[in-house]
N, C-alpha and C positions, 0 to 999 in steps of 0.2 A: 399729519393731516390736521387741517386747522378750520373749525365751524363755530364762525360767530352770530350773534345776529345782534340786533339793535332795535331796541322801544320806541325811539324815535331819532329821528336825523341829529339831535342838538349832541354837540359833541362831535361829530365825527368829523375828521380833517382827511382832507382830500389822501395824505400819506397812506392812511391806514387803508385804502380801495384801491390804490393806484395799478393798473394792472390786474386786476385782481376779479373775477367771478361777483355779482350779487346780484339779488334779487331785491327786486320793490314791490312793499307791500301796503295798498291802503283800498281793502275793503270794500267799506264804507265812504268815499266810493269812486276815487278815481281812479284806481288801478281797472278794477270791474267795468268802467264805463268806457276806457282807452281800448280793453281786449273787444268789447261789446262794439266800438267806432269802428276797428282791425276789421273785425268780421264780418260787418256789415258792408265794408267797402271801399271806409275810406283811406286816402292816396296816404298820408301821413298826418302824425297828432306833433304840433311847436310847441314843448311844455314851456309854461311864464311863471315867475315867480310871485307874479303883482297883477292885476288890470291893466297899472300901466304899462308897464313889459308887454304882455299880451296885444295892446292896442298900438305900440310900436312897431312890433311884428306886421302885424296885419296889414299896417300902413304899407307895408314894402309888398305886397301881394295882392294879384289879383282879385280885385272884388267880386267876383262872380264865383271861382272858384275855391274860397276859403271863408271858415266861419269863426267866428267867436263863441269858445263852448266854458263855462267855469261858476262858479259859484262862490258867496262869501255868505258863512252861516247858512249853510244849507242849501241858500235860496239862488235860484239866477242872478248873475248881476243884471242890471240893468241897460240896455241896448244891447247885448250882448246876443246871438242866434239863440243857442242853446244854454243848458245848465251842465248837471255832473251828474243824470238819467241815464243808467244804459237803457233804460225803454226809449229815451230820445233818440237810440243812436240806430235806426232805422236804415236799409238799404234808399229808401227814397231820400232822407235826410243827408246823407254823409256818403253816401257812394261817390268814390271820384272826388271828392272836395279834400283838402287840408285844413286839419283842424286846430285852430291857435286856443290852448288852454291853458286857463288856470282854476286851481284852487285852493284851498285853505291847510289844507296838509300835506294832499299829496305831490302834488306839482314841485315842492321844496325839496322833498325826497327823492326827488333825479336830482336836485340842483346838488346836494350834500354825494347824492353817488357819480357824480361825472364824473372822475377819473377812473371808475371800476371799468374793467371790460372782461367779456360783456356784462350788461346789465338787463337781464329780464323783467319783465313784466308780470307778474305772480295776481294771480284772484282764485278766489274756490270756481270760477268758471272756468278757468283752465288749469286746474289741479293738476290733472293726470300728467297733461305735456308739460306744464313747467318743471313739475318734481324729476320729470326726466329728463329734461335739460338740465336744472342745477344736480341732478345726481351724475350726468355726465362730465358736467363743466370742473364739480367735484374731485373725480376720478382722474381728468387731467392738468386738473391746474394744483391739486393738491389743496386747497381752501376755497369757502363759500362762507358769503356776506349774507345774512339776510335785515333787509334796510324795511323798518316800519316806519311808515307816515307817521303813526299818533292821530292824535287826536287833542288839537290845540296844544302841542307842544306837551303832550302828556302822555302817558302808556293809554293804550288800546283795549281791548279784550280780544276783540274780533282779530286784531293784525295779529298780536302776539300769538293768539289759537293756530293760525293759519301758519305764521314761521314756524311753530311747534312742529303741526304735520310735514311741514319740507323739509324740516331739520330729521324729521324721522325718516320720512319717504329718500332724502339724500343717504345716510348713513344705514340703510337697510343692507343685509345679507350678512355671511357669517365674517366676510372677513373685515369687517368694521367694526371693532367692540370697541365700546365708549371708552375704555383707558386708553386705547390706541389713539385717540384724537383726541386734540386740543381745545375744547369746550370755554367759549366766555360765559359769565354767568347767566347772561341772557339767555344764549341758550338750552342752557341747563333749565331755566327755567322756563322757557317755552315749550322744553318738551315735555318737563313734569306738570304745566298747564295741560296739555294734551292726555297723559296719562291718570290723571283727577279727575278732570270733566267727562273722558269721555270721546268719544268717535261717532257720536252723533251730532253733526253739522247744527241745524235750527236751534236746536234749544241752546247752547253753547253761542252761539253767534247773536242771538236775538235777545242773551243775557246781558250784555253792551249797551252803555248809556248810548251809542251813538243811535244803536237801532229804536233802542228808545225815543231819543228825541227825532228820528227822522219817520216815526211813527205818528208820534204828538203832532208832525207838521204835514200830516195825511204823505207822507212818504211810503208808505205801508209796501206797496207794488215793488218799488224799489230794493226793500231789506230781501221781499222773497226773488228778486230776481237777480240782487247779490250771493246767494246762495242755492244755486240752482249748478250743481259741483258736474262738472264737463261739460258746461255745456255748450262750450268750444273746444276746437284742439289746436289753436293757435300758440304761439311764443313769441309776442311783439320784443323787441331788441331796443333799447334806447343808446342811440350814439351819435355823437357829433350833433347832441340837444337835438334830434330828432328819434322820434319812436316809429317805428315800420316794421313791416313781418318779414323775416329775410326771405330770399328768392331761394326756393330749394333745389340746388343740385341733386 
């Protein structure tokens, strides 16, 4: 049994997923705001790795039906509908629509996992069901990816916390003892991140330069509504560069 995870996309080649279980993770705040689009309504999220990509996309869809949702540094792009708010992702805003995004970490972070399958969609708003999706994906596939955004191309606090809990939430029960599995150092250290700070979400989460500076830039609303743990029970899927919640048999 083989549990990795990864600080950031840089590095990983398509080899090392292909086939293979993983999770995307990026907090702060695309992943959060994709589960937040999910829930609220909308039809599917086209993740872009650029603006330009994004507005390529778009160009091929209907105008009525599809938005431009993404951020650079924070802030909305410019012409763009929306930003990378899950408060923006409202059932009047996104119901029924396609959403073409990008943004600065996380959006890249599907591009580095296309060849995983499947690839989940991981936020502290869907804790409960993703850790049991990759606890199952786990169990049958025999290894699990956990793929962090970063942050500008650098370790996290907040991604790395969260891989910690699914690394733990995945390899839970007796018959999982950590010799028995294959651990990268990441996540070895994502779950002694986990077992230091602690199992209280806020304080751990909001100790992040990210929540930091998305606080600085009156994002406040945001940081607490990234941490607000089930407060869906969706598991968006990303495949074939589209994200959707699959149809439950």
């Amino acid at each position: 049994m083989k549990l990795f995870a990864y600080f950031t996309p840089q590095g990983i080649t398509p080899a090392a997923l292909t086939g293979k279980p993983a999770v995307v993770i990026d907090v702060f705040r695309a992943t959060t705001t994709m589960v937040a689009a999910l829930a609220s309504g909308a039809k599917v999220i086209l993740p872009a790795e650029s603006s330009e990509d994004a507005l390529k996309i778009a160009a091929n869809l209907e105008k009525g039906a599809r938005l431009l949702a993404g951020e650079r540094r924070c802030e909305r792009i410019p012409g763009f509908d929306l930003g990378n708010s899950p408060l923006e992702m409202t059932p009047g805003a996104v119901g029924g629509r396609t959403l073409v995004m990008t943004t600065t970490n996380g959006t890249p972070a599907f591009g580095a996992s296309e060849s995983a399958r499947p690839v989940f969609v991981g936020a502290i708003t869907n804790l409960s069901a993703v850790a049991a999706a990759a606890r199952a994906a786990l169990d049958e596939a025999g290894e699990l990816h956990l793929v962090c955004a970063g942050r500008e191309k650098l370790f996290a606090l907040e991604d790395a916390y969260l891989a910690g809990r699914l690394a733990i939430a995945a390899l839970a029960g007796k018959s999982r003892s950590r010799s028995a599995v294959d651990l990268n150092d990441a996540a070895t250290a994502a779950m002694e991140l986990v077992r230091r700070m602690g199992t209280k979400w806020k304080g751990v989460i909001t100790a992040g330069a990210a929540a930091r500076e998305l606080v600085r830039l009156k994002f406040k609303a945001d940081v607490v509504a990234a941490t607000e743990v089930d407060r869906h029970d969706i598991v968006p899927v990303y495949a074939d560069r589209r994200i959707t919640i699959p149809v439950r048999g």
